[in-house]
MIDOSE-1310 file (N, C-alpha, C; in nm, 2 decimals, decimal comma, always signed):
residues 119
xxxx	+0,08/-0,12/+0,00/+0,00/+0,00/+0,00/+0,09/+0,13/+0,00; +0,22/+0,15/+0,10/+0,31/+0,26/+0,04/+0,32/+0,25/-0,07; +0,36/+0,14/-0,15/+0,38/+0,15/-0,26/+0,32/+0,25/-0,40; +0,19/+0,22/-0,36/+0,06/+0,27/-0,41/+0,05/+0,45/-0,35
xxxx	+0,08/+0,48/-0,24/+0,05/+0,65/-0,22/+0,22/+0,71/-0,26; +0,31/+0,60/-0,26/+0,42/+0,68/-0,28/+0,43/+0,73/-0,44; +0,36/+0,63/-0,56/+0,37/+0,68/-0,65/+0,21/+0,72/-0,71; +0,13/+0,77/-0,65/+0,00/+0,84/-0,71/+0,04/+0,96/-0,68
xxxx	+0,10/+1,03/-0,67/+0,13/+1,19/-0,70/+0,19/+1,21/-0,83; +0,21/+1,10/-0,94/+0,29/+1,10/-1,02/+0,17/+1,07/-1,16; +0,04/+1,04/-1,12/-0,06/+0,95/-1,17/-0,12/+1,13/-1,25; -0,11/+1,24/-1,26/-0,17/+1,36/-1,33/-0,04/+1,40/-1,40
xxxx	+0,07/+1,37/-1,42/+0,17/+1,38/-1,51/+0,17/+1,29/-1,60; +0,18/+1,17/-1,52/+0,16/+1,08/-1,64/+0,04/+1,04/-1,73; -0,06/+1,08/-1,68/-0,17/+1,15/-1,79/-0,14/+1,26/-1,87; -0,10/+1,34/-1,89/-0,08/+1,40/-1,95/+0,06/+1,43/-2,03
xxxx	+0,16/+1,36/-2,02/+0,22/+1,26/-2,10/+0,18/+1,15/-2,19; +0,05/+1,10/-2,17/+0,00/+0,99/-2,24/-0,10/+1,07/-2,32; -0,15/+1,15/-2,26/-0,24/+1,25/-2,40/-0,14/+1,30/-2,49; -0,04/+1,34/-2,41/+0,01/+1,39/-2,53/+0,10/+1,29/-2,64
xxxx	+0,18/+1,22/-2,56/+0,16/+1,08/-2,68/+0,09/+1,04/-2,77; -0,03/+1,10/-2,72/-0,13/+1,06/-2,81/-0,21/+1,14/-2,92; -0,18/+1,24/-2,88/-0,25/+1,37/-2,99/-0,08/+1,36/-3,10; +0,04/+1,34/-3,04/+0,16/+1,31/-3,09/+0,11/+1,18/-3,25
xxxx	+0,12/+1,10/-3,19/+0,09/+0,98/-3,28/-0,04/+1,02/-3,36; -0,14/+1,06/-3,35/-0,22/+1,06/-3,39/-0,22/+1,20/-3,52; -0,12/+1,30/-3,45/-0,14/+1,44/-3,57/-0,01/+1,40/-3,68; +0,11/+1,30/-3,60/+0,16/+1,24/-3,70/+0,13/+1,14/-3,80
xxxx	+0,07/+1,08/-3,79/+0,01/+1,02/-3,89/-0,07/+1,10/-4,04; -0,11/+1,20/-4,01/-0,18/+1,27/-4,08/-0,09/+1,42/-4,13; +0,00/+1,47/-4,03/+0,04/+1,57/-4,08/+0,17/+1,57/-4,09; +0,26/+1,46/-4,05/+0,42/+1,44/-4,05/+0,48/+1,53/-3,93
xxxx	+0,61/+1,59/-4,01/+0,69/+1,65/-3,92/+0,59/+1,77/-3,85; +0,51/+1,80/-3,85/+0,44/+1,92/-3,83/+0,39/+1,88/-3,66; +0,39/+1,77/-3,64/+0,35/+1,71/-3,53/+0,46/+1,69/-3,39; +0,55/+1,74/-3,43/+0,68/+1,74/-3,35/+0,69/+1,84/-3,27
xxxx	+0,62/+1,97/-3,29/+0,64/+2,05/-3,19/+0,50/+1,99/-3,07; +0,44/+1,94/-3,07/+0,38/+1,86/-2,96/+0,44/+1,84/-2,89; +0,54/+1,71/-2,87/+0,60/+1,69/-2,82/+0,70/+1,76/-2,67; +0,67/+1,87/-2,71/+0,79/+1,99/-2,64/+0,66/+2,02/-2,51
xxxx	+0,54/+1,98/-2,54/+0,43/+2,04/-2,44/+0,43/+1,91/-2,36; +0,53/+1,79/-2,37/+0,54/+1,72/-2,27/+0,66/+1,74/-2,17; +0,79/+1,79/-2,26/+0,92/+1,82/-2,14/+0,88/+1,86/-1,98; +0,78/+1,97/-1,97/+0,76/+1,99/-1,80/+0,70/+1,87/-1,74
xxxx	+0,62/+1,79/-1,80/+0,56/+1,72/-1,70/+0,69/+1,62/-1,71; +0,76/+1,55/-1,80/+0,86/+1,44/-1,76/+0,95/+1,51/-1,65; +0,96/+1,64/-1,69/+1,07/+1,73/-1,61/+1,03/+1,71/-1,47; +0,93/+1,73/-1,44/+0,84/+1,69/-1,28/+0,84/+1,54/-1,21
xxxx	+0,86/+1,47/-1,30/+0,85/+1,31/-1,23/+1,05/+1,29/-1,26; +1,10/+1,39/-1,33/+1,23/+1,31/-1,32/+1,27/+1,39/-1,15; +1,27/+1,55/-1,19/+1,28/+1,68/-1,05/+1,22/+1,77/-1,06; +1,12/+1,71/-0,95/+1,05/+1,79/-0,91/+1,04/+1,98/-0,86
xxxx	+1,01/+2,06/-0,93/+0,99/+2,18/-0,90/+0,88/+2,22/-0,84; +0,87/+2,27/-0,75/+0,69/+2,33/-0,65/+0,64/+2,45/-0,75; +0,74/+2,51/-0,81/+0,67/+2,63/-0,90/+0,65/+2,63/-1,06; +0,71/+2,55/-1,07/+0,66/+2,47/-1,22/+0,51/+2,38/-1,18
xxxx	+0,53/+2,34/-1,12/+0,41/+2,23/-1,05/+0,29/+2,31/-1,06; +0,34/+2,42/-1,00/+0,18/+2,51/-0,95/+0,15/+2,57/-1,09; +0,23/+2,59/-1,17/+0,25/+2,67/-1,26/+0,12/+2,61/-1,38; +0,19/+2,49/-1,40/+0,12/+2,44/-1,45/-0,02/+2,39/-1,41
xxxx	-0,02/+2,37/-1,28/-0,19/+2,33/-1,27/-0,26/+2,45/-1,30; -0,23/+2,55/-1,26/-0,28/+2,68/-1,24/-0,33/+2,69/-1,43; -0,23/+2,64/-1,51/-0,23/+2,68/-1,64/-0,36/+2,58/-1,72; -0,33/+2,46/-1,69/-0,42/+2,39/-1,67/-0,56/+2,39/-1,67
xxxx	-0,57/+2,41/-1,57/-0,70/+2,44/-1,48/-0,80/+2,56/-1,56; -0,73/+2,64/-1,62/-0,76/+2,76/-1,65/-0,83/+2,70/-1,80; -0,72/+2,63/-1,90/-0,75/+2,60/-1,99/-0,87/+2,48/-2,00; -0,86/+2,40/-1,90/-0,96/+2,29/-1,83/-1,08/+2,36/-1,82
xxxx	-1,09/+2,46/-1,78/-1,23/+2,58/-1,71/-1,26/+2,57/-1,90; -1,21/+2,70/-1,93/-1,26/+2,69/-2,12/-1,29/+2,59/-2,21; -1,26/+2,49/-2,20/-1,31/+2,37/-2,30/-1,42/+2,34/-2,21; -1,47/+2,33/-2,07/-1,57/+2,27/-2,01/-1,68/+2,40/-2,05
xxxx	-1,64/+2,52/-2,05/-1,72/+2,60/-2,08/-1,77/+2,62/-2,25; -1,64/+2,58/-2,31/-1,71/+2,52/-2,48/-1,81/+2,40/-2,46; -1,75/+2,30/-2,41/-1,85/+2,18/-2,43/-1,97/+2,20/-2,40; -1,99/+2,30/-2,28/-2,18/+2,34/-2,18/-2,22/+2,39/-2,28
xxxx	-2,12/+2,49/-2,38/-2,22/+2,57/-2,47/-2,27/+2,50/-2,59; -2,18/+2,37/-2,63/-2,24/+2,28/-2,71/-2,33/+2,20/-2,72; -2,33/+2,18/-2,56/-2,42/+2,07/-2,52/-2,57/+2,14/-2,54; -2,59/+2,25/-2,48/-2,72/+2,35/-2,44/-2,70/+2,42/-2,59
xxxx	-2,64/+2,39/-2,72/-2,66/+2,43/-2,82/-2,68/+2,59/-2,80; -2,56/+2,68/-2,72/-2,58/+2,82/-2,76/-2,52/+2,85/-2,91; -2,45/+2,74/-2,93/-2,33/+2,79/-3,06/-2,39/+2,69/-3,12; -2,37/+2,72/-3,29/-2,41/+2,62/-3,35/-2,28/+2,55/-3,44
xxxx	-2,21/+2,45/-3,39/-2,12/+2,38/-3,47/-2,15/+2,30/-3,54; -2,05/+2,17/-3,61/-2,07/+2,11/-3,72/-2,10/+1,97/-3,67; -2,15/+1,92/-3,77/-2,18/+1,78/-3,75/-2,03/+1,68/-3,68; -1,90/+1,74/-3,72/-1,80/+1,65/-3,65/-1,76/+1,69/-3,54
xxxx	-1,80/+1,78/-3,53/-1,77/+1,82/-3,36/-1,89/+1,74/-3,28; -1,97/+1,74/-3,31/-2,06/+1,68/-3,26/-2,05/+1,51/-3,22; -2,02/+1,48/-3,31/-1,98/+1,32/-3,31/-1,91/+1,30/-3,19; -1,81/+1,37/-3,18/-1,71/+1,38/-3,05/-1,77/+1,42/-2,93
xxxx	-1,89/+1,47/-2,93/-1,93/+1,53/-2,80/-1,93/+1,43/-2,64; -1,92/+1,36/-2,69/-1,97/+1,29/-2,53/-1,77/+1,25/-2,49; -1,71/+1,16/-2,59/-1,57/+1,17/-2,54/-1,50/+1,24/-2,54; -1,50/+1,45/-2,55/-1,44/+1,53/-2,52/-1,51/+1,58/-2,40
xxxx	-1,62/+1,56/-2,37/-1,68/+1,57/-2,24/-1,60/+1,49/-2,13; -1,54/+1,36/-2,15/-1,51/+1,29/-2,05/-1,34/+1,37/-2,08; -1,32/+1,38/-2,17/-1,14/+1,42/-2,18/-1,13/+1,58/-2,11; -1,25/+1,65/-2,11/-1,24/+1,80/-2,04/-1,23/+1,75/-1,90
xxxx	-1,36/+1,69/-1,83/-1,35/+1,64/-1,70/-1,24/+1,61/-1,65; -1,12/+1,52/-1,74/-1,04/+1,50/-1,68/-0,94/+1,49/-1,70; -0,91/+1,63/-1,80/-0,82/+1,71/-1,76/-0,83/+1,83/-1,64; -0,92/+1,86/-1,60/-0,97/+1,92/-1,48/-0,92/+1,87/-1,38
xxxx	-0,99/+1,75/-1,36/-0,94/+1,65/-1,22/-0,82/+1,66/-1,22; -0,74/+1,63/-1,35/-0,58/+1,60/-1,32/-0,52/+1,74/-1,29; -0,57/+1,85/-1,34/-0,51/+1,95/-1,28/-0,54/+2,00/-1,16; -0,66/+1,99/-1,10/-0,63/+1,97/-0,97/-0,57/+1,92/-0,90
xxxx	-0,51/+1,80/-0,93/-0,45/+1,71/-0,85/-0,29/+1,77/-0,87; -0,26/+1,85/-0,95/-0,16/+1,88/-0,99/-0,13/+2,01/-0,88; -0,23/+2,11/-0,85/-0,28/+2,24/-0,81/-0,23/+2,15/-0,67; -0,32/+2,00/-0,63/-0,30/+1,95/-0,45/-0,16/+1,94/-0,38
xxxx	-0,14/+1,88/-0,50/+0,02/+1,81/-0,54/+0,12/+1,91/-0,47; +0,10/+2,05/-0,52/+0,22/+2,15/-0,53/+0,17/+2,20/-0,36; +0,00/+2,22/-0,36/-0,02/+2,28/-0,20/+0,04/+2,20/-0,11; +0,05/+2,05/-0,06/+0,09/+2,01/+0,02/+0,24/+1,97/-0,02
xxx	+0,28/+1,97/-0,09/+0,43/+1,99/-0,08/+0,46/+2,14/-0,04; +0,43/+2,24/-0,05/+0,44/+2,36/+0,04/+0,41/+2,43/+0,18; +0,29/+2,31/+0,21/+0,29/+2,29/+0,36/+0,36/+2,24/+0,41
């Protein structure tokens, strides 16, 4: 069970490492080299699980969180149809619903992360 609380502070980095993996593989397939600056939006979080910084840490949830807040507030507007988008956005609606949620969560956890290591 230490085993388990000593490495879940590491569990909203490495999500977001694996998204970005994944938008990685995925914009390369379609767009080639153009997909490689992606990539560079993972350096802080590996940077965090190799050494750890408290103000990068916060920096980023804070950054996060913020951008987490705007896509939940696009998806509500899509959901309640204030905007009217296209049929492919739509298709996506229910799995960017779950992907805003939880990038939220994880930035939170990233926001808890940095407060109790400052306590």
């Amino acid at each position: 069970m230490k085993l388990v609380t000593k490495y879940a502070n590491h569990i909203p980095y490495l999500y977001f490492i694996a998204v970005i993996a994944f938008l990685f593989t995925d914009t390369n397939r379609k767009e080639g080299l153009l997909a490689f600056p992606i990539l560079l939006f993972g350096i802080p979080f590996l940077w965090q699980l190799i050494k750890p910084n408290p103000k990068l840490n916060f920096g980023l949830g804070i950054t996060f969180v913020c951008l987490s807040s705007y896509l939940i507030l696009a998806y509500l507007s899509d959901v309640f149809q204030i905007f009217s988008f296209g049929e492919g956005i739509q298709r996506f609606a229910f799995l960017g619903g779950i992907f805003f949620i939880a990038n939220f969560i994880m930035s939170l956890w990233i926001i808890r992360n940095s407060l109790n290591r400052a306590l």
